[in-house]
PANU-544564 format. One record per residue (C-alpha): x, y, z; residue in one letter. Coordinates in steps of 0.1 Angstrom, whole numbers, plus 5000, padded with zeros to 4 digits. Layout:
x->X&y->Y&z->Z&resn->A
...
% end
This chain:
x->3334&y->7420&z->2318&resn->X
x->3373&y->7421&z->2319&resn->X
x->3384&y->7399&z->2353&resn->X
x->3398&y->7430&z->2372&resn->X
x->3359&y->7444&z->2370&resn->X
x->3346&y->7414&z->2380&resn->X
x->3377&y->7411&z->2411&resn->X
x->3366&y->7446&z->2423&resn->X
x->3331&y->7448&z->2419&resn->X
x->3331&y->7412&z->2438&resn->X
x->3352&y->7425&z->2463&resn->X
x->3331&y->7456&z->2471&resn->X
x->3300&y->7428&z->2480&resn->X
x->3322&y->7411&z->2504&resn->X
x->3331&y->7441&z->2523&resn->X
x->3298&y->7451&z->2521&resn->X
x->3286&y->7453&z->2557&resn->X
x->3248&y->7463&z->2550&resn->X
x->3243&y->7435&z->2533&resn->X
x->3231&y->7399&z->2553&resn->X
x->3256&y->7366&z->2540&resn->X
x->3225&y->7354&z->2519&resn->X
x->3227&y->7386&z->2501&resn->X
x->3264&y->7385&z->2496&resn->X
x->3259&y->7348&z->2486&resn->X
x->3229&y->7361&z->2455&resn->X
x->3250&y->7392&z->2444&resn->X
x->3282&y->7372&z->2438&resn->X
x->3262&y->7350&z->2416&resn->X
x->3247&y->7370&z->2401&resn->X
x->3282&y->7389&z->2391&resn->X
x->3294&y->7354&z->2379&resn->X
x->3262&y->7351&z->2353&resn->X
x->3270&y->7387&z->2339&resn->X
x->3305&y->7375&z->2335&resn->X
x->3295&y->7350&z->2306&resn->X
x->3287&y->7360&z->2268&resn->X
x->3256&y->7376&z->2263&resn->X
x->3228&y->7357&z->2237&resn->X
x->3235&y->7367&z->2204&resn->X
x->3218&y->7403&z->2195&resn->X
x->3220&y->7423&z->2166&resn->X
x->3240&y->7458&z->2164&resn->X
x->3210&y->7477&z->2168&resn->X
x->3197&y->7459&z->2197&resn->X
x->3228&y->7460&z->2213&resn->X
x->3227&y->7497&z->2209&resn->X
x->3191&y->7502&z->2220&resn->X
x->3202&y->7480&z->2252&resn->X
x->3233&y->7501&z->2261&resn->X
x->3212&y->7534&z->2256&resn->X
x->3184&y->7519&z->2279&resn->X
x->3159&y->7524&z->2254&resn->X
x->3151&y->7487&z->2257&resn->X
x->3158&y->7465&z->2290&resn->X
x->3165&y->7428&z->2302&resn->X
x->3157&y->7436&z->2339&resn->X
x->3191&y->7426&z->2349&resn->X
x->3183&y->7390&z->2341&resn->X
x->3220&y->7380&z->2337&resn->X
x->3235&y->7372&z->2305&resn->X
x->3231&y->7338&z->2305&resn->X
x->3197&y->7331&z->2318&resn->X
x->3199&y->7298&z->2334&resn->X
x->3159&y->7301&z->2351&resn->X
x->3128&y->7312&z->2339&resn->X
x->3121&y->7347&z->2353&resn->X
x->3084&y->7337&z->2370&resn->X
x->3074&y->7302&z->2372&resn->X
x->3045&y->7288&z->2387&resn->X
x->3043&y->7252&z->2400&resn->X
x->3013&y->7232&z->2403&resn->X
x->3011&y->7234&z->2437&resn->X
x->2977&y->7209&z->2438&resn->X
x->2994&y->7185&z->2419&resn->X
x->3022&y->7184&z->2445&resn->X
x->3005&y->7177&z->2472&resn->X
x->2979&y->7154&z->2461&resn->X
x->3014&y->7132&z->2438&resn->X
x->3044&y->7142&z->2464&resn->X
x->3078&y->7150&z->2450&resn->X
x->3102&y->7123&z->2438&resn->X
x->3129&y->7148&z->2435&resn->X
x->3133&y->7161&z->2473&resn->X
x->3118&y->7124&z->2486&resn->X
x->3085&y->7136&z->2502&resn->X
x->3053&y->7115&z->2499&resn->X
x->3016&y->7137&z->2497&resn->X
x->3008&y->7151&z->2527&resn->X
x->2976&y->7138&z->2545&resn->X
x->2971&y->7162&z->2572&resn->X
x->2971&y->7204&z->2576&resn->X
x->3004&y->7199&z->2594&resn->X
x->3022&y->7177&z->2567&resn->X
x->3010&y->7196&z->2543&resn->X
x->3020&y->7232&z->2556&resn->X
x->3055&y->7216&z->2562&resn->X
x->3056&y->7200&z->2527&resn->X
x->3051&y->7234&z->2512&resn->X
x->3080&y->7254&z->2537&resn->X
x->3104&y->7228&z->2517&resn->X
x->3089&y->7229&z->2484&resn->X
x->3097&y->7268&z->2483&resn->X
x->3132&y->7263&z->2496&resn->X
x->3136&y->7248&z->2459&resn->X
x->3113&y->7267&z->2435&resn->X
x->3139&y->7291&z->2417&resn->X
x->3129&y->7326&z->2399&resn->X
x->3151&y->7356&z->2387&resn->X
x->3151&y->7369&z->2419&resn->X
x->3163&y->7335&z->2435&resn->X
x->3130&y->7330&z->2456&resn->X
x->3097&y->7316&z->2441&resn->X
x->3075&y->7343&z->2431&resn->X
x->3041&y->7324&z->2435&resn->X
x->3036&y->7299&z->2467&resn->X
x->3001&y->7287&z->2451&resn->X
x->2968&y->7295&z->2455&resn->X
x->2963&y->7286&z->2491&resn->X
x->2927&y->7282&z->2495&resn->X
x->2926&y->7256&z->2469&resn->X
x->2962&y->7242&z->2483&resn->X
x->2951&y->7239&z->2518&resn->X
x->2913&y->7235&z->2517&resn->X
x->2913&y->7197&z->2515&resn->X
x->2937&y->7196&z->2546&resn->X
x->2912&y->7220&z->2568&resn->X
x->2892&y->7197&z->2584&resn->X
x->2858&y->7200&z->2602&resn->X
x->2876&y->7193&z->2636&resn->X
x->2899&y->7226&z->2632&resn->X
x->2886&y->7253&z->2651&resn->X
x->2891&y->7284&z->2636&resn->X
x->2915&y->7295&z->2667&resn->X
x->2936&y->7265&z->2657&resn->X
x->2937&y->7274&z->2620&resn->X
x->2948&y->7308&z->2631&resn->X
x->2976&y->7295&z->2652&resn->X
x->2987&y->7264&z->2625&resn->X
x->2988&y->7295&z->2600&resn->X
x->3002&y->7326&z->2621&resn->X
x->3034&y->7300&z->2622&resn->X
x->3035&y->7289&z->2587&resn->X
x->3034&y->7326&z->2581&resn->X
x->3058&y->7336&z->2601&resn->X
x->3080&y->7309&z->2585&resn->X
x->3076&y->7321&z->2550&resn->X
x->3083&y->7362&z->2557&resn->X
x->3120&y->7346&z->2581&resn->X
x->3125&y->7316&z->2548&resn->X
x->3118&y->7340&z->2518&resn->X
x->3125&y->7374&z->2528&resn->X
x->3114&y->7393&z->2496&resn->X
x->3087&y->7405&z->2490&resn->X
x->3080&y->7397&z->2451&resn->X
x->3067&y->7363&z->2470&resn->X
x->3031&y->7363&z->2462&resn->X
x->2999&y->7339&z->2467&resn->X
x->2964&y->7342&z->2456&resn->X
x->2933&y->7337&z->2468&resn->X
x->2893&y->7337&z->2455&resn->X
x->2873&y->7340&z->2441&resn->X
x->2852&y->7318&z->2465&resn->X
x->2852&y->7325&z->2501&resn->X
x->2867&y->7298&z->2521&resn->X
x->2879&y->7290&z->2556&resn->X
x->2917&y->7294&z->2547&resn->X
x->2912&y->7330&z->2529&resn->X
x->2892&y->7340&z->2562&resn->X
x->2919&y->7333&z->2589&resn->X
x->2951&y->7340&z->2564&resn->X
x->2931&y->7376&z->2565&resn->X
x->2933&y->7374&z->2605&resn->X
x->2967&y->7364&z->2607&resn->X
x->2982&y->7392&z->2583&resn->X
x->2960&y->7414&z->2603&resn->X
x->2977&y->7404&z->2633&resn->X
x->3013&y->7403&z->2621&resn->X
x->3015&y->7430&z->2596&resn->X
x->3045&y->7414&z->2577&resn->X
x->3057&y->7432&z->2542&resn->X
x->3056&y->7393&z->2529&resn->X
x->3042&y->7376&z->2512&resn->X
x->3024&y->7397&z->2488&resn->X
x->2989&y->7384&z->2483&resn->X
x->2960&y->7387&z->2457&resn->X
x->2923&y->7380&z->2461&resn->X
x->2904&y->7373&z->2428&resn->X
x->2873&y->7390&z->2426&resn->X
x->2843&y->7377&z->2407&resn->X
x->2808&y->7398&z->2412&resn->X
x->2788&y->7366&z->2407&resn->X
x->2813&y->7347&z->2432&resn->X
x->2825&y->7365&z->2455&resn->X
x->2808&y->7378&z->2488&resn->X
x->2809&y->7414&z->2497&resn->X
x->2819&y->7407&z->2529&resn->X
x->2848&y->7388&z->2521&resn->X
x->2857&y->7416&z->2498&resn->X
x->2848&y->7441&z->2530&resn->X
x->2872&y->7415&z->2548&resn->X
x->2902&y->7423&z->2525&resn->X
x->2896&y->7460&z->2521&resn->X
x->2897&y->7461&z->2564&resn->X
x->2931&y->7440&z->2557&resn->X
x->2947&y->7463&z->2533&resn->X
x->2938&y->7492&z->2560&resn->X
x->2960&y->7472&z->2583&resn->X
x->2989&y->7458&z->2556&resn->X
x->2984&y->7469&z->2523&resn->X
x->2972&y->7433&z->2511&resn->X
x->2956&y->7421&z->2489&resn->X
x->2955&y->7434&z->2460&resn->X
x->2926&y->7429&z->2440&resn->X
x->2918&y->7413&z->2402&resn->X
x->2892&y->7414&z->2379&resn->X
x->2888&y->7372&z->2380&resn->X
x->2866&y->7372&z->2347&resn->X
x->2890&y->7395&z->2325&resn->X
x->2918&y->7371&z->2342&resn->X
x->2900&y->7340&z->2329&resn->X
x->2890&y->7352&z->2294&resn->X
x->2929&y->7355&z->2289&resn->X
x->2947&y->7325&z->2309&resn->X
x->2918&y->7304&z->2314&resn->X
x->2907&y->7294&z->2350&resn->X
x->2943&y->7281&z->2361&resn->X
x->2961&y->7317&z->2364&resn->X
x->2978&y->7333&z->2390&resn->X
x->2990&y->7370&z->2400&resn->X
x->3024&y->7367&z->2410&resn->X
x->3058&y->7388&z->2414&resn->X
x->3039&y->7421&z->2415&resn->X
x->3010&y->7420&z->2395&resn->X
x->3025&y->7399&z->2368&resn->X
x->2995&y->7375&z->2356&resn->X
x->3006&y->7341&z->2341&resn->X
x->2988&y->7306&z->2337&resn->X
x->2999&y->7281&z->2368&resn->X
x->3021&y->7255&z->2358&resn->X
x->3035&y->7277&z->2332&resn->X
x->3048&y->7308&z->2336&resn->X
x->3072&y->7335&z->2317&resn->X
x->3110&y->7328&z->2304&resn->X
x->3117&y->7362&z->2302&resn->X
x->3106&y->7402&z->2305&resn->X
x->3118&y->7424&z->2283&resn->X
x->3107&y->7459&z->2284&resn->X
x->3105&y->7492&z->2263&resn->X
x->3114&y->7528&z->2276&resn->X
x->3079&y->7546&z->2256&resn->X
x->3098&y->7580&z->2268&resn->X
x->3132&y->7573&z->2248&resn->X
x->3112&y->7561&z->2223&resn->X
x->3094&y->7593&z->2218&resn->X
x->3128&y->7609&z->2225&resn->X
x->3143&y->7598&z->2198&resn->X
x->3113&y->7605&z->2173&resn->X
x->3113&y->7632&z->2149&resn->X
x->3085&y->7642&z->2128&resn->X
x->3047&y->7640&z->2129&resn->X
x->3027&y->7617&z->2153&resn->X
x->3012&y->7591&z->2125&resn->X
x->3048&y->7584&z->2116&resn->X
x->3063&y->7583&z->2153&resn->X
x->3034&y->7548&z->2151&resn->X
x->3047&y->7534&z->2120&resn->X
x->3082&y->7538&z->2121&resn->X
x->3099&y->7550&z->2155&resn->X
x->3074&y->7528&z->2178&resn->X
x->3074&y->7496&z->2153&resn->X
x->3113&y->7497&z->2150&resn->X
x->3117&y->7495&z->2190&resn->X
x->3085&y->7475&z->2201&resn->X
x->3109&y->7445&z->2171&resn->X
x->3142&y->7453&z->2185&resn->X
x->3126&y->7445&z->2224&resn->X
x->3108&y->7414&z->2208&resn->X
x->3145&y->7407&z->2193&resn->X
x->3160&y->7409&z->2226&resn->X
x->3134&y->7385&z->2246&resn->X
x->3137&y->7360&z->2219&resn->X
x->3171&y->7354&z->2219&resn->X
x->3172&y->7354&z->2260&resn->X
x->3145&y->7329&z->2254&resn->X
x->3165&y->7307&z->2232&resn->X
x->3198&y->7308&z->2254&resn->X
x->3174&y->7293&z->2285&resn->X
x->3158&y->7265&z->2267&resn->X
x->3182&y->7256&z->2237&resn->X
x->3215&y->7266&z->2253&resn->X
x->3211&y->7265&z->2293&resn->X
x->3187&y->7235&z->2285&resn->X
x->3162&y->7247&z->2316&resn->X
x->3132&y->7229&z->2308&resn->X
x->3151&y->7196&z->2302&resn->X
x->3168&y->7195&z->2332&resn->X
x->3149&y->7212&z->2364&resn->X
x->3133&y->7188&z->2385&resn->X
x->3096&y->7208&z->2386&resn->X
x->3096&y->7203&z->2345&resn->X
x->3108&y->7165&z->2348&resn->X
x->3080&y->7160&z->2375&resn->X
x->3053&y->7180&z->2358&resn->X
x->3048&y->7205&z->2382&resn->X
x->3059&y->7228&z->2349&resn->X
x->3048&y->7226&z->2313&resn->X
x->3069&y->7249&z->2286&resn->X
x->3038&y->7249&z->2271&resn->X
x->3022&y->7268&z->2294&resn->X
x->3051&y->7295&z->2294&resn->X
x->3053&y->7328&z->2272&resn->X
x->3074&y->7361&z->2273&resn->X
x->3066&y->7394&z->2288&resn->X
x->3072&y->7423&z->2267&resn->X
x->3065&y->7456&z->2292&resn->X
x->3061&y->7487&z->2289&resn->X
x->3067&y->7521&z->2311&resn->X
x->3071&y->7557&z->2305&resn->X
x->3040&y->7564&z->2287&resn->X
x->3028&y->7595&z->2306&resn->X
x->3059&y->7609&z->2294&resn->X
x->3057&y->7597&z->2261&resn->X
x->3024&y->7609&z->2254&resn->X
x->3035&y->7644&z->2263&resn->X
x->3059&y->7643&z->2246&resn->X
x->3038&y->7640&z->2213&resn->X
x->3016&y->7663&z->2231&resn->X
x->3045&y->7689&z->2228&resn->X
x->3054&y->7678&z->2194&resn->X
x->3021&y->7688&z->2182&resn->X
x->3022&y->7719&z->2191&resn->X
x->2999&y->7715&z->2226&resn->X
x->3023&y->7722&z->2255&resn->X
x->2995&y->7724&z->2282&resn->X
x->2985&y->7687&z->2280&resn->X
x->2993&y->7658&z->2294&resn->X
x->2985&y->7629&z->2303&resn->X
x->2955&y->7620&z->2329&resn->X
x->2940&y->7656&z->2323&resn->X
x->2934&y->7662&z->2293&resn->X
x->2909&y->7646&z->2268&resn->X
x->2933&y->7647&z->2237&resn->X
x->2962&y->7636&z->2257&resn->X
x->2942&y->7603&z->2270&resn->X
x->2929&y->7593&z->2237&resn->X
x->2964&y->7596&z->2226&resn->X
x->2977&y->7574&z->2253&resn->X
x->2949&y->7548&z->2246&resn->X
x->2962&y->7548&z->2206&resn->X
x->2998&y->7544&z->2219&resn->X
x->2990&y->7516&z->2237&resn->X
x->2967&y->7496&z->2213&resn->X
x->2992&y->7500&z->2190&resn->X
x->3021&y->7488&z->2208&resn->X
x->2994&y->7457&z->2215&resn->X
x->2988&y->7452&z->2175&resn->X
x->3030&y->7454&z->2170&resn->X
x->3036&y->7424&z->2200&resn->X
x->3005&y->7407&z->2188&resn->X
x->3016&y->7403&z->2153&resn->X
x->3057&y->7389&z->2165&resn->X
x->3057&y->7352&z->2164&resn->X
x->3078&y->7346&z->2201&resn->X
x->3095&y->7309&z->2203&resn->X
x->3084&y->7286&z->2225&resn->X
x->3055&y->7306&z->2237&resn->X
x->3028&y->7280&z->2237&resn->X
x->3012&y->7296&z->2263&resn->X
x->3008&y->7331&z->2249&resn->X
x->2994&y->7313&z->2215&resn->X
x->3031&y->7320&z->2204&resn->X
x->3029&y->7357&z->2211&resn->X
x->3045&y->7376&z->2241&resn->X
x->3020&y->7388&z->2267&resn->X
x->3021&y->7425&z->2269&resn->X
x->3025&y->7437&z->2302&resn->X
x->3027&y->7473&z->2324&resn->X
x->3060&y->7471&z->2338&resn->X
x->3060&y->7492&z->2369&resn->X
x->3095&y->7503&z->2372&resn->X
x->3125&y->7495&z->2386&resn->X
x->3148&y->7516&z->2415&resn->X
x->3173&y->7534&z->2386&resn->X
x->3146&y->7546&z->2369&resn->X
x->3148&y->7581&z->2362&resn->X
x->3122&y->7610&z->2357&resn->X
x->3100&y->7583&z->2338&resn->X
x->3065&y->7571&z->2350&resn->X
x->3058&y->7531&z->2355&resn->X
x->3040&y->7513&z->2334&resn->X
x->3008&y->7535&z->2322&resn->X
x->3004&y->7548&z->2353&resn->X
x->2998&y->7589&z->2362&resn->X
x->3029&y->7602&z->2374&resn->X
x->3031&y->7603&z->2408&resn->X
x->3022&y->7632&z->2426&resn->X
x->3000&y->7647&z->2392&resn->X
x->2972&y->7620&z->2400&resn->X
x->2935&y->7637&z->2394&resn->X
x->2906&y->7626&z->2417&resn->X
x->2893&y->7591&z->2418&resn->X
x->2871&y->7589&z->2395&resn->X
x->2892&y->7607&z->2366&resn->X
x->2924&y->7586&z->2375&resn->X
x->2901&y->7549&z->2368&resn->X
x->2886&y->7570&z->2341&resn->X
x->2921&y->7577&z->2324&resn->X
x->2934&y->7547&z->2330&resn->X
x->2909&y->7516&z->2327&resn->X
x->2906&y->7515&z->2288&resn->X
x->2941&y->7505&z->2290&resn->X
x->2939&y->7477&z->2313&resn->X
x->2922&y->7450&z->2287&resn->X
x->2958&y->7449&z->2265&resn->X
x->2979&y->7435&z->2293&resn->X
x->2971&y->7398&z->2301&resn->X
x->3000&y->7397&z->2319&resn->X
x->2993&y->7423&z->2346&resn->X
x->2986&y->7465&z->2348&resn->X
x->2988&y->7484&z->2380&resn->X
x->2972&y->7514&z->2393&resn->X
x->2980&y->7527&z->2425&resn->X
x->2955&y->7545&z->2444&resn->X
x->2964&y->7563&z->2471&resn->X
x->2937&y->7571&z->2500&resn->X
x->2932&y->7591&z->2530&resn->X
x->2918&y->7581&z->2564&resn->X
x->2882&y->7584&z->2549&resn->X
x->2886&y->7552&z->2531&resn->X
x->2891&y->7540&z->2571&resn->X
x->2858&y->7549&z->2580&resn->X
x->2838&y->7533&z->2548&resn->X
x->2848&y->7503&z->2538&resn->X
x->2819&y->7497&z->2525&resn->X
x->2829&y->7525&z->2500&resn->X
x->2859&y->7512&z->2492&resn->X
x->2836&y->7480&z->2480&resn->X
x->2817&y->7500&z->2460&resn->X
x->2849&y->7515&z->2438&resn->X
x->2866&y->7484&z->2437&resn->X
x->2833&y->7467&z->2421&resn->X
x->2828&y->7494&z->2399&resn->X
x->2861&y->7495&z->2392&resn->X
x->2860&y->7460&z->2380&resn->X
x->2825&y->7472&z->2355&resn->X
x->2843&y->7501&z->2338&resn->X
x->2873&y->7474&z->2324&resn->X
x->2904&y->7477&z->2348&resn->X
x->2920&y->7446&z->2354&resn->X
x->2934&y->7457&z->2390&resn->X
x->2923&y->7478&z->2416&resn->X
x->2955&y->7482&z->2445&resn->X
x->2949&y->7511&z->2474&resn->X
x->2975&y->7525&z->2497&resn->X
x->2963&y->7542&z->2530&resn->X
x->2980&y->7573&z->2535&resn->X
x->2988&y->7571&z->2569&resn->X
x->2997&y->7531&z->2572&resn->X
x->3028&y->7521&z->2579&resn->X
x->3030&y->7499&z->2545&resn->X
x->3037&y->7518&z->2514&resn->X
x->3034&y->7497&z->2477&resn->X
x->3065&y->7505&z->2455&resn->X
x->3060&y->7494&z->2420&resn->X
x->3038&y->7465&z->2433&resn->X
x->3055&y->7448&z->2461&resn->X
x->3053&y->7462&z->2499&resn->X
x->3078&y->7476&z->2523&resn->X
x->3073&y->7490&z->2557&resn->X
x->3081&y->7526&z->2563&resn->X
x->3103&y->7518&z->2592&resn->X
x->3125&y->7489&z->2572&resn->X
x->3129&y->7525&z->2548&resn->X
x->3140&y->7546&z->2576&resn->X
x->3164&y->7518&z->2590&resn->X
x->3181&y->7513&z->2554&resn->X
x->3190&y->7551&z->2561&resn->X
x->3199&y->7550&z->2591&resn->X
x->3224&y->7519&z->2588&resn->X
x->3219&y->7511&z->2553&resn->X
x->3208&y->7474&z->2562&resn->X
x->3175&y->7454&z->2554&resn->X
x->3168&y->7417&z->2560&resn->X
x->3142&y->7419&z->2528&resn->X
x->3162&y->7420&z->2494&resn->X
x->3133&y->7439&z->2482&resn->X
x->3139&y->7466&z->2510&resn->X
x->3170&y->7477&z->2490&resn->X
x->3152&y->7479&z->2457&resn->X
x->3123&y->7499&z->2471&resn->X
x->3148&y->7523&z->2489&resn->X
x->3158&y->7534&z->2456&resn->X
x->3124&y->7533&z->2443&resn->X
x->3116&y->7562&z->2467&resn->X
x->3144&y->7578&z->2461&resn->X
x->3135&y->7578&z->2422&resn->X
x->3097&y->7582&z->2421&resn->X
x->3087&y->7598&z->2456&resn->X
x->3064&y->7574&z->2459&resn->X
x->3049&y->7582&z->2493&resn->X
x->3039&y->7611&z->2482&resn->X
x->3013&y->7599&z->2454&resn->X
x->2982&y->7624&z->2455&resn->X
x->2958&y->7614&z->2486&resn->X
x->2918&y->7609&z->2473&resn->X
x->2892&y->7606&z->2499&resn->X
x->2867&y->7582&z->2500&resn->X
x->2829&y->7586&z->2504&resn->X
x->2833&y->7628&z->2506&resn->X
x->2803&y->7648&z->2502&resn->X
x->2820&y->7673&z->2482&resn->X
x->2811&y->7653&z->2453&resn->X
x->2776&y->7642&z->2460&resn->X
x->2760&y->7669&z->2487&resn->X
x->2732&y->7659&z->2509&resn->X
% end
């Protein structure tokens, strides 16, 4: 970037009136980091990154923090922190405060932490038998209240689960009762753990926010082991660990810029990208931890609240309904595509497990805690995203019925250890059976999918590409063009791109299917 670049695009962030000072204050920095040399990539990976066949997520080009990290939040409060001078806590209060400042300094790409712990486990010890539930309510209603005005993004995420608990119950009252776009929250789900009615619980939330989200907490553990976390937006990685990097691959410009039959588009033009991606996240992974010297130096890895060991890279995906019929169309079978058609699906499922064979096979540095592999991950978009489908998702809009869409779409979710989202969209039935909803989300869970997220149609909270928004912050960014959530900008785009709002409404519990 020549200075006068950097002099005008900084210039045009300071004049910026929709944007808040702390916005200014991220944007500028980040201009700075894009103004230093970029790791060391080869010609053709420099080429595939210009074309935006491959993608760095807009890390910066000298990646000075790992992308999603994940402290040990039970470890903090049972040691204290040396570093900001705070002994354990020994009460709710002190321990509810201890956390506000701990987040203040837990850094991720997008400058606020992406994971604030699993807070069942986090909090249970403090939640004594001489808190009434009213006075949990209020103790949390403030801490949560403190966390949306703190951290105003919404790529903040806890989790909760798979045992019922005291904490889960009243965090589920409070977000009932504020309806706040953050934090994002996740409730593992275990069918021989986990109480229907807690599940009930959360499905009666998500009618009110859009939270949780809910994960398949056996497929989670066969791949991370018990200590995982969801974080960001559906990006699953081991607690006290996390990921250095994303990198992801454009399946449509892949397909794109294939010529010839379908075998050859798996052993030529999918292998030579899926290598030049893996090419790109190594050496951003090098630059943090040999050149920017991140894991040597942060305070969370010198306290070990963070292990590198127990940090891997991402390597995403998106585009592939395009992707697919693309090949579709290649082979001479125009009318199919992807989610409704038999051939088309079973392609999709080959693409897939093959792009999982490719990563598996590429040694990634200092990725102890992917056995020294990248995780493969369902990226789910980003706001300039154009004409091309997140992830392994249905486009939006083209989604077939219920039962076909989890049908289409749940042999996929095994591959992805570090997260897969499918967004299901619902209509005011769902409202009136919950108990329904239930019943597809544990069903769901049997067939294989990793992740089962709903939107109601009606609610005022609409899920981007996993994160929340409220429809009114939307309509006030277009009205005056300012949001007090970073993540408000990105999703405005998002809707822009993707139409999002207007994903294909399913009921719930119709007789249509089944008649009496």
């Amino acid at each position: 970037m020549e200075m006068s670049e950097f002099r005008d695009l900084a210039s045009d962030v300071v004049r910026n009136v929709s944007l808040g000072h702390d916005q200014k204050l991220r944007r500028l920095a980040a201009l700075a980091t894009d103004a230093l040399p970029y790791p060391s990539i080869s010609d053709d990976c420099r080429e595939a990154l210009d074309k935006g066949v491959i993608c760095d997520l807009f890390e910066g080009h000298a990646p000075y923090v790992a992308r999603y990290i994940l402290p040990d939040y039970e470890l903090a409060v049972r040691n204290g922190l040396t570093y900001l001078e705070m002994e354990p806590p020994t009460d709710l209060d002190d321990a509810l405060a201890f956390l506000q400042v701990m987040y203040t300094h837990v850094p991720s790409v997008t400058t606020y932490p992406v994971y604030l712990g699993d807070l069942d486990k986090v909090l249970g010890p403090f939640v004594t038998d001489d808190i009434s539930d009213d006075e949990l309510d209020r103790k949390l209603r403030r801490f949560w209240i403190s966390i949306d005005r703190m951290l105003p993004d919404a790529f903040v995420h806890l989790d909760l689960g798979p045992h019922d608990s005291r904490v889960t119950r009243s965090i589920f009252r409070v977000e009932r009762s504020l309806r706040q776009a953050v934090p994002n929250i996740t409730l593992k789900v275990d069918p021989q753990i986990t109480p229907g009615d807690l599940i009930r619980d959360a499905v009666t939330t998500v009618f009110e926010t859009g939270k949780p989200h809910f994960v398949n907490h056996p497929m989670m553990v066969d791949d991370h082991g018990e200590r995982y976390a969801a974080v960001s937006c559906y990006n699953s990685l081991k607690v006290g660990g996390g990921a250095h990097t994303l990198a992801r691959l454009d399946l449509k410009r892949v397909a794109q810029r294939h010529n010839g039959a379908t075998d050859d588009f798996f052993e030529t033009t999918l292998a030579h990208y899926v290598e030049l991606t893996s090419e790109l996240a190594e050496a951003r992974i090098r630059s943090l931890v040999e050149d920017q010297r991140f894991f040597e130096s942060h305070w969370l890895a010198t306290e070990g609240l963070i292990d590198i060991d127990r940090f891997a890279a991402m390597f995403g995906i998106f585009g592939l309904a395009e992707c697919v019929n693309l090949l579709m169309e290649y082979e001479g079978r125009d009318g199919a595509r992807y989610g409704h058609d038999a051939v088309a699906d079973a392609l999709a499922v080959r693409v897939v497990e093959r792009v999982a064979e490719l990563v598996a096979e590429r040694p990634m540095p200092y990725s102890l805690g992917g056995a020294g592999r990248s995780y493969l991950h369902s990226q789910g978009g980003i706001d300039i995203d154009d004409a091309v489908t997140a992830g392994t998702r249905i486009p939006v809009g083209d989604e077939p019925g219920m039962l076909e869409h989890i049908a289409t779409c749940a042999p996929h979710h095994h591959l992805f250890a570090a997260g897969i989202s499918d967004i299901f969209h619902v209509d005011e039935t769902a409202v009136r059976n919950p108990d329904a909803v239930v019943d597809i989300i544990r069903g769901a869970f049997e067939t294989g999918m990793r992740d089962f997220t709903f939107n109601v149609d009606d609610n005022e909270f609409v899920r981007i590409t996993g994160y929340l928004v409220r429809k009114s912050d939307l309509a006030a960014i277009a009205e005056h063009g300012g949001a007090r959530h970073t993540s408000d900008h990105l999703a405005a785009g998002s809707e822009d791109a993707y139409h999002l709002t207007e994903r294909a409404v399913k009921r719930v519990g119709c007789h249509e299917r089944s008649p009496r």
